[in-house]
C-alpha positions, 0 to 999 in steps of 0.5 A, a space after each residue: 539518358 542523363 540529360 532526359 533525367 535533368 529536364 524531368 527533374 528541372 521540368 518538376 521543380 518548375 512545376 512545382 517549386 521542388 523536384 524529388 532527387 531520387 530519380 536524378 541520383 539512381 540516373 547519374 549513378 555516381 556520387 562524386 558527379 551527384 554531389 558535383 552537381 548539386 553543390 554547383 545548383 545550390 551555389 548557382 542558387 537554383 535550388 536548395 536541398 531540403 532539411 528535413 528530406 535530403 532527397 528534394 529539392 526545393 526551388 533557390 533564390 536564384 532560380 527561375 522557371 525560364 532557366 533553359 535546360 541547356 544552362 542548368 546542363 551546361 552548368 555541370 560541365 563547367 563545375 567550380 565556375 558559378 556562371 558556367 563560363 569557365 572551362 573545366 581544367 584538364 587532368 595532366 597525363 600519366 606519366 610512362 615509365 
C-alpha cells in the first residue's frame, strides 16, 4: 500500500510538476518516515516542498519525469546515501541482562 501511494504521488508530480502531500503522509502514517523521506527527495533534489503550502510539492532541479518508481522507493531504503547507493546500517542488538 505504501508503495501504491508512492507511484500515485510520484505519477502527479509527473503529471503536473507538483504532487499534493497528503495522501502520502496519512499513507505512511508515521512522521519520523515522512520526514526521512522527504528530506531525502529534497536532498535528492527531486522535489522541493512548497513555501507557502507545506503539504505540496513541487517538482526539484534534479527531478526528471523518467525517474522510475523503483529509484524514487529505493531511495527511501537507503536514507542518509544521496544516490541510494549506501546501505542503511543495522541498529546494534539489545543487550540481555
Amino acid at each position: 500500500m505504501r508503495t501504491a501511494a508512492v507511484a500515485d504521488f510520484l505519477q502527479e508530480l509527473r503529471a503536473h510538476g507538483s504532487a499534493d502531500l497528503t495522501n502520502l503522509c496519512a499513507t505512511l502514517n508515521d512522521g519520523s518516515l515522512v520526514r526521512e523521506t522527504l528530506d531525502l527527495w529534497t536532498r535528492q533534489g527531486w522535489i522541493v516542498v512548497a513555501r507557502s503550502t507545506p503539504l505540496q510539492a513541487l517538482a526539484g532541479p534534479s527531478f526528471s519525469r523518467d525517474l522510475p518508481l523503483e529509484r524514487f522507493c529505493a531511495a527511501g531504503a537507503a536514507a542518509g546515501s544521496p544516490d541510494g547507493s549506501e546501505e542503511r546500517a543495522e541498529a546494534p542488538p539489545a543487550k540481555r541482562s
